[in-house]
N, C-alpha and C positions, 0 to 999 in steps of 0.2 A: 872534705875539702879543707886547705888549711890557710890559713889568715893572720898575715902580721896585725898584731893588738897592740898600741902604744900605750906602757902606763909606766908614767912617770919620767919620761923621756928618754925611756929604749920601746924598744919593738919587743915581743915576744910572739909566739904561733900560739893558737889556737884550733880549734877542728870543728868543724860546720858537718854534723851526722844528722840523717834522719833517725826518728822514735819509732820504735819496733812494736813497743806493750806501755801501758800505763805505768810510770814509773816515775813518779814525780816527787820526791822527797826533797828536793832541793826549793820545792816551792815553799817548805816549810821554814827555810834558811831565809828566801827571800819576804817573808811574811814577817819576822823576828824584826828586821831592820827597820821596818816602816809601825811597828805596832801600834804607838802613838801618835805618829807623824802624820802629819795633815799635809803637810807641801803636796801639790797636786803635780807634780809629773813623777815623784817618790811612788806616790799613792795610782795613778796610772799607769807605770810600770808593772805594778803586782798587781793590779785588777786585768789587765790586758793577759800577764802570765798565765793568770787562773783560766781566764775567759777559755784560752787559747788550750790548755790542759783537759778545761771541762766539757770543750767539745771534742776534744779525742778520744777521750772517754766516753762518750755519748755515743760517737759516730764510727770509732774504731771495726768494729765487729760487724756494722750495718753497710757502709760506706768503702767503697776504693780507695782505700789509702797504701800508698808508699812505702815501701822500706827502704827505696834505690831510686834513683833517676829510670834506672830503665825498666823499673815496673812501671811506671808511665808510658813510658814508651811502648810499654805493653798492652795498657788496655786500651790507647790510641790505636795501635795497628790492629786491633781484635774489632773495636766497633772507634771510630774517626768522632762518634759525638760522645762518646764517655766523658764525666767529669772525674777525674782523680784529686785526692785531696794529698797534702803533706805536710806535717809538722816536723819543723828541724831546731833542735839547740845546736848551742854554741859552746864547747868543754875548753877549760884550758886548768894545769895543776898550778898555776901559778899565781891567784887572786883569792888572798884567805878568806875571804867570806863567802864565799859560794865556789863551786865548780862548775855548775853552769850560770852562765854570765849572761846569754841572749837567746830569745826564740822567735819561732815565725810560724805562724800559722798559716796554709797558702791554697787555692785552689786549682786547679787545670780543670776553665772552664766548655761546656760542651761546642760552643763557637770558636775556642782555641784563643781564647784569655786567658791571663794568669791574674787570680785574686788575690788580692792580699787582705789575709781576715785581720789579720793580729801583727802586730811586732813591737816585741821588747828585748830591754837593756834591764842588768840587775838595776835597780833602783838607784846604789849609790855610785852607777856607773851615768845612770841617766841624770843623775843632779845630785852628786856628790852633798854629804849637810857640812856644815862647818867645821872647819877642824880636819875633814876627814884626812887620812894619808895615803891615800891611793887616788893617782888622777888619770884614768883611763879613754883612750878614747878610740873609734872607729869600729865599734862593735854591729851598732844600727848597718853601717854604709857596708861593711862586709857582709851582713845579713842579706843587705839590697842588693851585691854582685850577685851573691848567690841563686839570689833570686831572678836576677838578669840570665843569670847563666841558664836557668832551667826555661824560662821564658825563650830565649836566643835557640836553643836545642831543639825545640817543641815548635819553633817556627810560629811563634805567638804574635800576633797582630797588636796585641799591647797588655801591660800591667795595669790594673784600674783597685781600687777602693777609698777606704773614708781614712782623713787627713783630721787630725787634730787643730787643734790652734796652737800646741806647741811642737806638731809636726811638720807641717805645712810650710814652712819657710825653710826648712832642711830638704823638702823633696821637691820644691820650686830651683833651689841651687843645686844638687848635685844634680837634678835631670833638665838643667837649662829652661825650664816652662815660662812659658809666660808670667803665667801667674796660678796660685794653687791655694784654691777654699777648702771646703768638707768635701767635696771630690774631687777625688786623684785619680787622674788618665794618662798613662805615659807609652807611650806611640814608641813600637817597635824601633824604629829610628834614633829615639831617645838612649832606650834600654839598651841598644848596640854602643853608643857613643860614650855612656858611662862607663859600662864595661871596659871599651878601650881604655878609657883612660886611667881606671885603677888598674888595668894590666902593667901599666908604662910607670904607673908610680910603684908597683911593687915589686916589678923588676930594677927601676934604680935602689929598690932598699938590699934586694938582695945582691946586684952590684957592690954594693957598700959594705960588703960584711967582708 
């Protein structure tokens, strides 16, 4: 799938793939950046990466994992309580310090949820340090369409997992909630109405081209 990325006040595309095999070199890229860095959502960026790598790795071989959307849709029609799992980055050739820039780690759960294990931004897309020259934004929210969109497909009853303290105030506004602690519950209804609405904003960008 692909994804206007705003950095530095134009748009570029980027591509939301799912991970085939363990091939994560680029976590070395984003390890580099933060090596001494203490900033804690720097530093929760690449712990979330890893997290999110270490169980594909773990689980790859053992577990129903994804290469496609409609391999889900496969092992749904084959047994309706399967849990499939999927880990998707985010590529673009266009942000020198990394090539991949976002990932997600996700679940299709056996009641027909969608979990969300993991989700990150490269580090100095998630909280840029001082100085930096690259100001990127919409990497996370593109992530979360994405994830809407697999949810929406699979006729999911809602997206639910754990909400940081510096995440939680970002998934309380784009998904309209009330309100949103250490758990995140976001009700089919939600996930359809966001969706919409990044449809409509990124058709008027491509209007504008």
């Amino acid at each position: 799938m692909k994804a206007p990325i705003r950095i530095n006040r134009e748009f570029k595309d980027a591509r939301i793939e799912f991970v085939s095999r363990p091939d994560f070199a680029f976590l070395n890229r984003w390890q580099r950046c933060v090596r001494n860095d203490k900033h804690p959502i720097r530093a929760d960026a690449v712990n979330f990466a890893s997290l999110a790598c270490k169980r594909f790795q773990a689980h790859f071989a053992l577990e129903n994992y994804a290469e496609r959307f409609e391999d889900i849709a496969a092992h749904v029609k084959n047994n309706p309580r399967s849990e499939v799992a999927g880990l998707v980055v985010m590529r673009c050739d266009w942000f020198a310090d990394a090539d991949v820039i976002g990932l997600a780690h996700f679940r299709r759960s056996w009641c027909n949820n969608l979990i969300l294990d993991y989700l990150a931004a490269h580090p100095w897309i998630a909280a840029p340090p001082p100085g930096y020259a690259n100001e990127v934004s919409g990497v996370g929210t593109s992530m979360l369409y994405f994830l809407c969109q697999v949810a929406v497909r699979l006729d999911c009853r809602a997206m639910w997992g754990e909400a940081t303290q510096n995440s939680c105030e970002l998934y309380q506004r784009l998904f309209n909630l009330e309100t949103v602690e250490d758990l995140l519950y976001i009700p089919k209804e939600n996930l359809i109405a966001f969706a919409h609405t990044m449809e409509q904003k990124w058709s008027s960008l491509e209007k504008k081209k």
